[in-house]
C-alpha positions in Angstrom: -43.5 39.5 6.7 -45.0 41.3 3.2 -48.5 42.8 3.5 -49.6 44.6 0.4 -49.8 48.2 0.5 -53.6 49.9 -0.6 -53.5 51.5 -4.2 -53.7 54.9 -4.4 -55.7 54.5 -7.8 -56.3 53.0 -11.3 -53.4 53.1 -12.4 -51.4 51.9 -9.3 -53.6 49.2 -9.8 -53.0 48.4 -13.6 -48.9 48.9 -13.2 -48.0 48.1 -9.7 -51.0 45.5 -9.2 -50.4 46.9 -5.0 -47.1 47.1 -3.7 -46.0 45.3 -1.2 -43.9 46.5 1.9 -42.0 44.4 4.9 -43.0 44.5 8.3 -40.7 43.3 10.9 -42.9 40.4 13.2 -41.5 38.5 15.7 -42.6 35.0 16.7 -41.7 32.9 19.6 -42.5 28.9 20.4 -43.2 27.7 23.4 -40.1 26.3 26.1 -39.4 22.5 25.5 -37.6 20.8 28.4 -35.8 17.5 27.5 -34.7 15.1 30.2 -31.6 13.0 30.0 -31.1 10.0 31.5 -27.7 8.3 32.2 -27.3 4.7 30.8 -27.5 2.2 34.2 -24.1 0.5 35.3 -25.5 -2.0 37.0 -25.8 -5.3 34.6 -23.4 -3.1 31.8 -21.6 -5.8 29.8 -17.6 -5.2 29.6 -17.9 -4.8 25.6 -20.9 -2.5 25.3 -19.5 0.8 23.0 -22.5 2.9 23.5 -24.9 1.3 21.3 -28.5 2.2 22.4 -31.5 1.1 20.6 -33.1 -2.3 19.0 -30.7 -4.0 17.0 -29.9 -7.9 15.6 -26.6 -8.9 15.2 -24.6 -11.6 12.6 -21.0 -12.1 11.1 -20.2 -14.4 7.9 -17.9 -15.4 6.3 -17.0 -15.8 2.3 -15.6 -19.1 2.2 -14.6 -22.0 4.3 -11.5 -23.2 2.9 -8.8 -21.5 0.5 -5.2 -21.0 -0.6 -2.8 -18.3 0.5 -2.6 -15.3 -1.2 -6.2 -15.6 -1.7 -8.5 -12.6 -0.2 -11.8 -13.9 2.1 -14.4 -11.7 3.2 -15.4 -11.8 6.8 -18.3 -9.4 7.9 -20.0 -7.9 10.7 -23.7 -6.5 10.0 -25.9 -4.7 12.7 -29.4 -4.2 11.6 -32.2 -2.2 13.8 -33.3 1.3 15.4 -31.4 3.3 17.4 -27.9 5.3 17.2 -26.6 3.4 14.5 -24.2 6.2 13.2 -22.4 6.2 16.1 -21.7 2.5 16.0 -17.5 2.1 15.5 -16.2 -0.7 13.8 -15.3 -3.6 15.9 -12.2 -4.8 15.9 -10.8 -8.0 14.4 -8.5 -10.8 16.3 -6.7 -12.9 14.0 -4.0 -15.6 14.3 -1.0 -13.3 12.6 -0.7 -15.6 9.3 -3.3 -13.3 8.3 -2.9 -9.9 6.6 -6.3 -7.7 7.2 -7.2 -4.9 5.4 -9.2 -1.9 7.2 -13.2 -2.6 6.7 -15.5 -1.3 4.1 -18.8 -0.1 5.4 -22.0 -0.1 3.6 -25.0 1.9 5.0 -28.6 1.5 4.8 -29.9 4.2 7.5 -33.1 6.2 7.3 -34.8 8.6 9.4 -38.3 7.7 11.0 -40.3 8.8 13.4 -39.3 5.7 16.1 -35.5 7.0 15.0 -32.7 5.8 12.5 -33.5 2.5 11.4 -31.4 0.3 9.1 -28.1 -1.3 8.4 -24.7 -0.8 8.9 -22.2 -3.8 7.4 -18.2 -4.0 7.7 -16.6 -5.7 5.2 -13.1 -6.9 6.1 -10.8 -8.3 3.3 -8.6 -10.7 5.0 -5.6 -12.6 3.0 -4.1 -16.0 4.6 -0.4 -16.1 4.0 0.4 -19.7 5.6 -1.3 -23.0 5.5 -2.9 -24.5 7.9 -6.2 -24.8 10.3 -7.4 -21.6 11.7 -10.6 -20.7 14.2 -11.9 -17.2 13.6 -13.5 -16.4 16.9 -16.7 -15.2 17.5 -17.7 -11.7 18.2 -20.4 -10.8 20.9 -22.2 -7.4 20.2 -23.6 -5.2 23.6 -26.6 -3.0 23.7 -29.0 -0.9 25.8 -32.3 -1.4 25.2 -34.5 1.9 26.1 -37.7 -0.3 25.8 -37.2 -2.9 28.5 -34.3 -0.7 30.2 -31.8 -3.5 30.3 -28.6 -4.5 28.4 -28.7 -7.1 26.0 -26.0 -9.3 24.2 -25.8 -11.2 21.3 -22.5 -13.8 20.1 -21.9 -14.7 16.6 -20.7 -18.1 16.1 -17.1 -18.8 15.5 -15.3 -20.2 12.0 -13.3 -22.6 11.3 -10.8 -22.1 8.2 -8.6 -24.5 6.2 -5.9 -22.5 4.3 -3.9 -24.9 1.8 -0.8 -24.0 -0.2 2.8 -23.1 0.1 4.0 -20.3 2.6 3.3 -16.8 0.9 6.7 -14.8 0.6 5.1 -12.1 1.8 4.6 -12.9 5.5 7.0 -11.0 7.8 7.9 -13.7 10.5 9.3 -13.3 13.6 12.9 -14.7 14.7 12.7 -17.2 17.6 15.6 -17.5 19.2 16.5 -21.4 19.5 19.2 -23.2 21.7 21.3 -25.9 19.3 21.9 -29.7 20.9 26.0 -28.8 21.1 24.6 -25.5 23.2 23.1 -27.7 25.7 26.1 -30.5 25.7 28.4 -27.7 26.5 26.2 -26.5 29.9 28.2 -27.2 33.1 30.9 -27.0 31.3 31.9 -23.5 31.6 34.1 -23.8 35.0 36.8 -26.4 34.7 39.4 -28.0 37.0 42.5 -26.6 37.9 45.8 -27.8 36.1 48.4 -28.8 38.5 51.2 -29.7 36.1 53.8 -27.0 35.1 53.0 -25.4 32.1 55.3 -25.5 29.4 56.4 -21.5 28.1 57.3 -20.7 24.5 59.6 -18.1 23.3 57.6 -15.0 22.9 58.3 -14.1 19.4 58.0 -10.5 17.8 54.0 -9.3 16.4 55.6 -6.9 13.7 55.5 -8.6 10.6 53.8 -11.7 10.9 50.1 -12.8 10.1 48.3 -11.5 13.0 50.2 -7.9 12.2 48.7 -7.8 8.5 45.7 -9.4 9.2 45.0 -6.4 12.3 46.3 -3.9 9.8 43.8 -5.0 7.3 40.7 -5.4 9.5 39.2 -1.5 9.1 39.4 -2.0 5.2 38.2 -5.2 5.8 35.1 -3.9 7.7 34.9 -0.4 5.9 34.1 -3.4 2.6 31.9 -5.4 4.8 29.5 -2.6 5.8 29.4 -1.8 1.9 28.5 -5.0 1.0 25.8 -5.6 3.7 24.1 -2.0 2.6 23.8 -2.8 -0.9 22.8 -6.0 0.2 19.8 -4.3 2.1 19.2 -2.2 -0.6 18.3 -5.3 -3.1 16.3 -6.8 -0.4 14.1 -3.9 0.0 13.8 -3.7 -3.7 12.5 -7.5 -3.8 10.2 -7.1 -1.0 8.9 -4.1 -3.2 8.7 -5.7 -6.7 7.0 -8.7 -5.1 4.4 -6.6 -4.2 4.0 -4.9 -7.4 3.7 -8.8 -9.2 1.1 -9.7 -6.3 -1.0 -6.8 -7.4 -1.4 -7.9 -10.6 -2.0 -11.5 -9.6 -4.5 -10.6 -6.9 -6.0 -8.4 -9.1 -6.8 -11.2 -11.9 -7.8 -13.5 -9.3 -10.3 -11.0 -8.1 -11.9 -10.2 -11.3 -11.9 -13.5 -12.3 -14.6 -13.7 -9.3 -16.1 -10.6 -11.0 -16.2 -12.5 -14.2 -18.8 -15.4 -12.6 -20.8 -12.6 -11.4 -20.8 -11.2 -15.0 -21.7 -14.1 -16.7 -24.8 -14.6 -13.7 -25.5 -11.0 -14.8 -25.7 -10.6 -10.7 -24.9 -6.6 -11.2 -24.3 -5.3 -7.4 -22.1 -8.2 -6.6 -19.9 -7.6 -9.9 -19.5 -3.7 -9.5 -17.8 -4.5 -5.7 -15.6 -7.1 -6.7 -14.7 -4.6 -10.0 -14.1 -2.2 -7.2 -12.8 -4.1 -4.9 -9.8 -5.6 -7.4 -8.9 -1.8 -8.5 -8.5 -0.4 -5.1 -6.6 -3.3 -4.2 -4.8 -3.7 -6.9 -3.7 0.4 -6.7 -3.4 0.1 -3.1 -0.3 -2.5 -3.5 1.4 -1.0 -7.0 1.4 2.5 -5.6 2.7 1.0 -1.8 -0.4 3.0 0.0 -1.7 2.0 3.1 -5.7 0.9 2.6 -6.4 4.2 5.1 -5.2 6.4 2.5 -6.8 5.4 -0.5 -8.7 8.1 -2.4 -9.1 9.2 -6.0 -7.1 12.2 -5.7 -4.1 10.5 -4.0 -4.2 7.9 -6.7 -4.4 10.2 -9.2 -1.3 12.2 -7.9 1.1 9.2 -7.4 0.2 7.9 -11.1 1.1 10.8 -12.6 4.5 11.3 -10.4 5.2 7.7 -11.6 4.5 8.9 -15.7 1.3 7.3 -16.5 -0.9 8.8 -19.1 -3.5 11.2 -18.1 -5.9 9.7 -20.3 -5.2 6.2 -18.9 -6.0 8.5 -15.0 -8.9 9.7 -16.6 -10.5 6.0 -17.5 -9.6 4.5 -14.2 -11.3 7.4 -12.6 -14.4 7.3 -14.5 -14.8 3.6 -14.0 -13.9 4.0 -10.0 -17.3 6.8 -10.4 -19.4 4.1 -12.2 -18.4 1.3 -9.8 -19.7 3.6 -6.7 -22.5 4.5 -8.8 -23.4 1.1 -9.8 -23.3 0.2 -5.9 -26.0 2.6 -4.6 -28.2 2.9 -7.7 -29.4 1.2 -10.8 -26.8 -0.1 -13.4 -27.2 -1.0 -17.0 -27.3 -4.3 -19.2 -25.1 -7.1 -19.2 -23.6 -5.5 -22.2 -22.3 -2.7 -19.9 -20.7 -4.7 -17.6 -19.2 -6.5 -20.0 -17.8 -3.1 -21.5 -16.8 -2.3 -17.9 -14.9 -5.8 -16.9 -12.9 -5.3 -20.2 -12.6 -1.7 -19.0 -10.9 -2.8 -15.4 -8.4 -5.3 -17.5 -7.1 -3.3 -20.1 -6.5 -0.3 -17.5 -4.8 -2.7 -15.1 -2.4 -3.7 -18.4 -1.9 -0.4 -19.5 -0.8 0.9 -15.6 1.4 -1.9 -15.8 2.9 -0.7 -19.3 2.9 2.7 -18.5 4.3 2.9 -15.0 7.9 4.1 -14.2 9.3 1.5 -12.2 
């Protein structure tokens, strides 16, 4: 600690106003003891995670009905006080037409004195890739409750979901082996009677020379051919599955800001900015071939520029990435700026597209 020295006269006292010198001081609180308690076993449900507080539970989802190739939202929010940082992601069990995207969380989580209290929402993008009528099942959510001392569960209702439209080229289906009609005709078939009659015998005539000799001979070039053929063949199919992708980025892209767009013209600002956001990391996420996991500014950045797109075209999309995550947690502007930003999120998607090396 400082205490001020005494002056030694006037003058100290006009040019040093009292100096000041350190003193060591040690100070010491009192012992606190904490007791920890172990969470009961008896009455623990066979989903609880750890979750320990007061919490309400609820899912929803974005629509009812839709086409393939069209994104729906489903999401999982947990609201209330207690160790909601800790909370994992649940995980999702869909029929496998569906392709799902790893969750986006949004937090709402403060500090009080009764603990953290707030909200913790996953957002799962999910994309239907053949027709038909689906039930999305309902979750059920596990906690202990510190105030009554017992384990409580909550269920959220389960979805039904018509998907219309043609089979997306994009679903990887199995191959089921089947057995043909003339397969099962043939069963029982497979040990027949003995012959009694004598067989007639031909003349064995000589191999060398005749069809059987050339068409042997020729079998390893005919193969050696063969294994070319079903390479390249390989090759182009890989480099389908690969350029359907990149046009399914730009049409998934569209389609999503065209959802942005009604939000523009409702001037509904926080819904706008995350389908903006939303479309771009989507749309990079499926041009570039990277897994949802491994999104991030600077590994976007890096594969556009290995690919030859302009660094000023890297510069806009990441300044408009910034403003989207900006506009998400804080207040936006005018219509007008959204406007200037949708235009933004086009032309840069165009000018990728332009730009890229294929």
């Amino acid at each position: 600690m400082a205490v001020r020295s005494r002056s030694r006269g006037f003058f100290d006292d006009f040019f040093n106003q009292g100096r000041a010198q350190q003193v060591p001081l040690n100070l010491k609180t009192d012992a606190a003891s904490v007791s920890i308690k172990e969470l009961p076993e008896n009455g623990k449900p066979a989903d609880f995670s750890g979750a320990v507080g007061k919490f309400n539970f609820e899912t929803n989802l974005s629509a009812k009905a839709g086409k393939t190739d069209d994104p729906i939202t489903y999401s999982l929010k947990i609201t209330g006080t207690g160790n909601l940082k800790l909370i994992e992601a649940p995980a999702l069990k869909l029929p496998p037409a569906f392709e799902v995207y790893d969750p986006k969380l949004k937090e709402n989580i403060t500090n009080s004195p009764s603990g953290l209290t707030g909200s913790k929402q996953y957002d799962y993008l999910i994309i239907p890739r053949q027709p038909g009528d689906y039930k999305i099942d309902g979750h059920v959510f596990s906690y202990f409750d510190p105030s009554t001392g017992k384990y409580a569960t909550i269920s959220s209702p389960e979805y039904n979901l018509k998907i219309t439209g043609e089979p997306s080229k994009n679903l990887n289906t199995g191959v089921t082996s089947t057995v043909s009609k003339q397969d099962v005709n043939m069963l029982g078939q497979d040990i027949r009677y003995i012959k009694t009659n004598t067989p007639l015998f031909e003349q064995k005539r000589e191999f060398f020379g005749t069809m059987s000799y050339y068409a042997l001979y020729a079998t390893p070039a005919l193969l050696f051919i063969g294994l070319i053929m079903v390479k390249r063949r390989n090759e182009d199919m890989a480099a389908d599955v690969v350029g359907t992708k990149r046009r399914r980025a730009i049409k998934l892209a569209k389609k999503r800001l065209s959802l942005a767009n009604k939000y523009l013209a409702a001037n509904d600002k926080k819904p706008f900015y995350d389908e903006v956001s939303r479309a771009i990391w989507g749309y990079l996420g499926d041009k570039l071939n990277i897994d949802m996991a491994e999104l991030s500014k600077d590994n976007v950045e890096g594969k556009l520029q290995g690919k030859g797109v302009k660094s000023e075209t890297i510069s806009s999309l990441i300044t408009l990435i910034s403003i989207c995550e900006l506009a998400l947690y804080a207040p936006v502007g005018e219509g007008g700026e959204m406007k200037k930003n949708y235009d933004s999120a086009l032309n840069l998607i165009a000018d990728i597209e332009d730009e890229i090396k294929k």
